[in-house]
N, C-alpha and C positions, 0 to 999 in steps of 0.2 A: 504493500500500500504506500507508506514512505509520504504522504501529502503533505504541504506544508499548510499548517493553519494558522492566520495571523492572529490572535486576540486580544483586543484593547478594549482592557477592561481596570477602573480603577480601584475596585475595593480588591485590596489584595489576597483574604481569604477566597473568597469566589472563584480568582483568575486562576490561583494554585491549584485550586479543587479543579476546573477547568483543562489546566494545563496537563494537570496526571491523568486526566479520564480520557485526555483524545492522547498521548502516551500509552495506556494501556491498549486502546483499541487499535494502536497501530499507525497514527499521525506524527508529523513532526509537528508539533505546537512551537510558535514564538508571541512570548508573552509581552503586552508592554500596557502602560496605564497612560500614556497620554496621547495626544493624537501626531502631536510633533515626533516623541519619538517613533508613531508609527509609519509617518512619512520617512522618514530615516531608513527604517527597514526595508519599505517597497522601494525607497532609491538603490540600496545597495542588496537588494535580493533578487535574480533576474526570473523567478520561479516563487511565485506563490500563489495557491492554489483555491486559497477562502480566505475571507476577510470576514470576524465573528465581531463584531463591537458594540459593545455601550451606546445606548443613546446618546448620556451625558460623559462628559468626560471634562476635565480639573483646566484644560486648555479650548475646549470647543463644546463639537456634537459629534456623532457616527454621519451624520446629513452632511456636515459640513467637510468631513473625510470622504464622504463617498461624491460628492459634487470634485472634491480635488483629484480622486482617480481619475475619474472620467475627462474631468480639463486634459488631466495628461494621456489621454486615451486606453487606461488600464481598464480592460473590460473584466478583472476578475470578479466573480460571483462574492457580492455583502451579503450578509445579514444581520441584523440588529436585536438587540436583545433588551426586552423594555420589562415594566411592569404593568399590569392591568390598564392604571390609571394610563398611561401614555400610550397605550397601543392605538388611538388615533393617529399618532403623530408615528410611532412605527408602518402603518401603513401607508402612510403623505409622502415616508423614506420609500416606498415600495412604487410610487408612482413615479419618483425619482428616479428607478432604477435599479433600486435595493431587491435582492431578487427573494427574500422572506423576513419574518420575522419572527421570533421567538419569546412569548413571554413565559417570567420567573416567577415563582421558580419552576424551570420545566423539566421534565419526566426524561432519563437518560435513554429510554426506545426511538421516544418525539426526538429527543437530538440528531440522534444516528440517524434516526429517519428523510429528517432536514438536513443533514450534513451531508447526506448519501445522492439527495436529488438535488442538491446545489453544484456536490460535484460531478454528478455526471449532467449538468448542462452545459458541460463546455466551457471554455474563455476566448469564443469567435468576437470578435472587435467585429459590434456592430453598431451603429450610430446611436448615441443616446436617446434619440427622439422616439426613433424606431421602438427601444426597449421600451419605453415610457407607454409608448403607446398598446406593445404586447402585454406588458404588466395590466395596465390599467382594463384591457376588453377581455384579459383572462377573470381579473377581480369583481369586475362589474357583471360579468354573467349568469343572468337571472332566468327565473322559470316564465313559463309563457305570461301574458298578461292576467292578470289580477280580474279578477270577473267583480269585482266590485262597481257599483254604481260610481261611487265618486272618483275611483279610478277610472272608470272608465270615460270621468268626465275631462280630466290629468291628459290623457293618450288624446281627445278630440283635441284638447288646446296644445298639445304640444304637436300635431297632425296641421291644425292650422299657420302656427307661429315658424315650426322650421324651416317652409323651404324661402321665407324672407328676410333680410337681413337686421329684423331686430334685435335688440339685445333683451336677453330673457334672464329674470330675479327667479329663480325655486326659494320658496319659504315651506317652513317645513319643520318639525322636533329632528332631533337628533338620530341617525338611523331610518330614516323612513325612503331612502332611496333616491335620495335628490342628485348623484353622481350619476345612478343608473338613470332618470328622467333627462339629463346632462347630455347624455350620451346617446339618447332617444332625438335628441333636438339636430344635435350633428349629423346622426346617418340619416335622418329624413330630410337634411337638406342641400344645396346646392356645393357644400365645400365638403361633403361624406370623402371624398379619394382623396383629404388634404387631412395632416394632424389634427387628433384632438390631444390638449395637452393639460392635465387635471394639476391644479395649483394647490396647496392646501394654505389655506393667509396664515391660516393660526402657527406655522412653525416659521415664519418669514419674521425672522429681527430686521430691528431699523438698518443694520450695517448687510443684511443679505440680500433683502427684500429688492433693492435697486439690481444688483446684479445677477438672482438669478428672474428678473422679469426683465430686464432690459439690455443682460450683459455685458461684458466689459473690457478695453482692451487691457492690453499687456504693460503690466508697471504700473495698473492705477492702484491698486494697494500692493500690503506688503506679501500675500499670498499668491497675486495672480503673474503666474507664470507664464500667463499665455494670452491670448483674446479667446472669448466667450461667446458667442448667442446667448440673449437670455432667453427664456419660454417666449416671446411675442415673435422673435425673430423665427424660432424653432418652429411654431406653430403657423406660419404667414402661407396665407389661402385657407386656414381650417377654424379650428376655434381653441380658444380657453377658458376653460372651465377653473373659475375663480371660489374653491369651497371657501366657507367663515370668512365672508370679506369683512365682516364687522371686526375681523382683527387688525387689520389694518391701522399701522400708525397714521398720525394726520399727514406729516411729510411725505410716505408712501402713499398714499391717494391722492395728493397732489398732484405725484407725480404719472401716478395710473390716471386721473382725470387730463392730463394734456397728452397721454399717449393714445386716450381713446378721440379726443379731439381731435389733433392733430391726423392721427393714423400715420404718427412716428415716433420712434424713440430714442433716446440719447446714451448705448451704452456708459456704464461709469469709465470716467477719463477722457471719454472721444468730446472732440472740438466739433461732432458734425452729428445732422440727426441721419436716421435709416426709417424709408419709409415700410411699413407694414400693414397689412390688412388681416386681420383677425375678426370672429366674431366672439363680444364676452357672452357667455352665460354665467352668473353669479347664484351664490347659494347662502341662506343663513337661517338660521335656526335663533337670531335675536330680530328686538322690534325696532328696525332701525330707525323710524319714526321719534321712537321716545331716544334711542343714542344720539339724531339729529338735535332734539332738544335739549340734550345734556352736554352740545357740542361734540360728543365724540365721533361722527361721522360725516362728512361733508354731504349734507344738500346738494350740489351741482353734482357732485357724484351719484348720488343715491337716485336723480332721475337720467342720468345718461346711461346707469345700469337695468332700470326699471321700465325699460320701454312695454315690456311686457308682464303680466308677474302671472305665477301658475302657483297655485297651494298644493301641497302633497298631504295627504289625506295620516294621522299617525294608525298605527295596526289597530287600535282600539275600536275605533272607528268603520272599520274592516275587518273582522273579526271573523267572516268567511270564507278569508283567505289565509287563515294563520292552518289550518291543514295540507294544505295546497303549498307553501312555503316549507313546513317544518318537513314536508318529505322531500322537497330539495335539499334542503339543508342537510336532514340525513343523510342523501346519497351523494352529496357532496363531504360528508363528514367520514360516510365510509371508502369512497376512492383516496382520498389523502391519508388515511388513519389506518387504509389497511384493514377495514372493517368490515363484519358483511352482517349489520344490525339489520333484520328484516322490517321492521315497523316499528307502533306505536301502538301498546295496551287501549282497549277502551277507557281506561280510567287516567291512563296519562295522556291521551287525546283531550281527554274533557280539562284536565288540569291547564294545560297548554292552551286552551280555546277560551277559556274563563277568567285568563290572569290580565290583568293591565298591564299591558305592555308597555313600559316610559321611555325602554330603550329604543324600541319600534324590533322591525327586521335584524336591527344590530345584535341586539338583548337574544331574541328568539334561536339568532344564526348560534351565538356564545354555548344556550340553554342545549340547547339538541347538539353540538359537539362535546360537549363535556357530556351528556350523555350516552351517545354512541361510546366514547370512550371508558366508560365503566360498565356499559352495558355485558360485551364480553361475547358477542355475535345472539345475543338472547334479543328479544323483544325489549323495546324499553316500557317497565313499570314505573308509577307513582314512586317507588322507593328510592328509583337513584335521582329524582327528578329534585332539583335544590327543596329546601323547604318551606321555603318564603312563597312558592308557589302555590300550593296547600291553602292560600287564605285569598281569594278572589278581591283583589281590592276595585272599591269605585273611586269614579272622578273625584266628587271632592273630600277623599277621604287624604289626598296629599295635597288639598289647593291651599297653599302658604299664604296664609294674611298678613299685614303688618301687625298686627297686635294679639296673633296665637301662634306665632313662629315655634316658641319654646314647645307646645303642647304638642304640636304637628310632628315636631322634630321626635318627642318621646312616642306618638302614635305609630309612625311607622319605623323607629327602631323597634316596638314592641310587637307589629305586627310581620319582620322580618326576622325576628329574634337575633338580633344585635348584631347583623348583618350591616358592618356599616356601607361596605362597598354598594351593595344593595339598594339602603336608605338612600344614596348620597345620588343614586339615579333618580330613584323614583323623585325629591326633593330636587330634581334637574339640577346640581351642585357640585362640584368639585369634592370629592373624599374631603381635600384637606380645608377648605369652607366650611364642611361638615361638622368635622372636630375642631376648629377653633368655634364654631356654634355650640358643642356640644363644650367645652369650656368654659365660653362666655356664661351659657347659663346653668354650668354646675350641673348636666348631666351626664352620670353615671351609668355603665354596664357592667 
């Protein structure tokens, strides 16, 4: 076997644990904890064969590592290694080009398993845009249409709006498909044989943001080695698909507001603009109405994006098609897993069909892999199904008031039983907002 695997990771028990376990099975492991020294490595290493890293790391990100491969044309196979909370932002790296991702702590089979099919993809040097674009219509690959009324009202307005060239807002909870609807708007319309190039704003710092949307030549800061395409150049004739624009610092929409104007852009460094034709489709899951009020979102931005707007309907609401879903997701849990779960009990059907779903599709996809995976080629029962599920929640048994936060906050700890990753969905909140909530007011599990 003899592979070299690179791993930049910085808590140093993990790396070592790490390091012996791809040593036992047969790897060369090089171990490093920053990102600098892991440029160091792949300079003077002319042969390596995985790149396993940290989201975060003490000098950067794994994003910010794997955008510097690819500058330098290293098409070695990433993958990134996150926790729960950030596996958004692991798959934003997967649209980049990151060919998986792995959250912690994960099972030493899932490893092998992932190590096994990153390396036998090959390291063919093939154009980053291209990968972005395979990644992205492998990941977005969904079951036929939703037979839902109000989707089916989604599919009419996105049938109308594609083959024109407005620019289209998806509003929508978190999880309910707005990258798949994205992607629905592109191939029905006139730029289908041109890039789609899926952005995520939410992982876009002020210092990245300009260059990987507008790129940048060589010598404008102290990393860039090269000149760059950013995404607008990359994707010119097709479209980009802009997720969480509401993350967006004020500077960066600035500057996204005179590239959509204009229909050109100003790599960082250059003296000259480059013109481009994109079409935006944007996404958010905030009210950017009330972030317009509270200044955090620009107004002249907020209708150059909105020529259009579509709502995506959340699972709850559609509740018809959470069977029809959960057996794709099965058989998509069982070709990657290795699995051959044949179905769903009647009584974990009904469980599944009954719960409030806050994550939408995202939550469900999560619920039914971690189940195929315990399952053990058996039907999946009520028993391996989380337990939070067990308790059918309604609308507004999590609708947060201003003045019964504290109460809400103990209702559905109690109704998830201290589940706080759980709660901190359903409560649409950050885990870690969760517990400094659950600090502020002194409660206890």
């Amino acid at each position: 076997m003899n592979q070299s695997i690179l791993i930049i990771e910085d808590d140093f028990t993990f790396g070592e644990i790490l390091k012996k376990w791809f040593q036992k099975s047969g790897y060369k492991p090089l171990l490093t904890r920053t990102m600098n020294q892991a440029k160091e490595i792949v300079n003077n290493n002319k042969k390596i064969d995985l790149v396993l890293t940290d989201l975060r790391l003490p000098d950067g990100d794994g994003i910010l590592f794997l955008a510097w491969l690819r500058d330098k044309k290293i098409a070695t196979p990433l993958m990134v290694m996150t926790s729960y909370a950030e596996i958004s932002t692991a798959v934003a790296a997967m649209k980049l080009g990151a060919f998986d991702y792995l959250e912690k702590p994960f099972q030493p089979e899932i490893l092998r398993q992932k190590i096994e099919q990153a390396l036998a993809s090959g390291t063919s040097l093939k154009p980053v845009v291209e990968a972005s674009q395979n990644t992205a219509e492998t990941r977005t690959r969904k079951v036929d249409y939703s037979k839902s009324p109000l989707m089916q009202k989604v599919y009419e307005e996105i049938e109308v709006v594609a083959p024109t060239r407005m620019s289209v807002l998806l509003m929508g909870e978190s999880g309910t498909g707005k990258e798949y609807a994205a992607r629905m708007v592109h191939e029905q319309s006139k730029r289908s044989e041109y890039p789609f190039i899926a952005v995520d704003c939410g992982i876009l710092s002020k210092e990245l943001a300009p260059s990987e949307l507008f790129g940048h030549v060589k010598g404008a800061f102290t990393s860039a080695d090269g000149n760059k395409k950013g995404v607008f150049e990359q994707a010119d004739g097709g479209t980009v698909f802009l997720d969480e624009i509401e993350n967006l610092l004020p500077d960066v929409q600035a500057q996204l507001l005179r590239a959509l104007q204009e229909r050109k852009v100003r790599p960082v460094g250059s003296a000259s603009d480059t013109p481009v034709d994109v079409r935006i489709v944007a996404a958010t899951n905030e009210n950017l109405s009330r972030l317009i009020g509270e200044g955090r979102f620009r107004e002249d931005l907020y209708h150059r994006i909105n020529e259009f707007e579509i709502h995506l309907p959340p699972l709850r609401e559609r509740a018809e098609d959470i069977p029809t879903y959960a057996a794709y997701f099965l058989q998509e849990a069982n070709n990657e897993l290795e699995q051959c779960v044949p179905g769903f009990s009647t009584e974990a059907m009904e469980m599944l069909a009954n719960y409030h779903w806050s994550g939408n599709l995202r939550e469900l996809r999560n619920v039914v892999r971690r189940a195929a995976l315990f399952a053990k080629d058996q039907e999946i029962a009520p028993k391996i199904l989380p337990d939070y599920l067990c308790t059918p929640l309604e609308k507004d048994q999590f609708a947060i008031g201003e003045t019964d936060e504290k109460e809400q906050i103990k209702t559905i700890l109690r109704i998830v039983k201290g589940n706080k990753a759980a709660a901190a969905r359903l409560l649409k909140m950050s885990r870690k907002t969760l517990y400094n909530k659950m600090h502020e007011y002194g409660i206890e599990i």
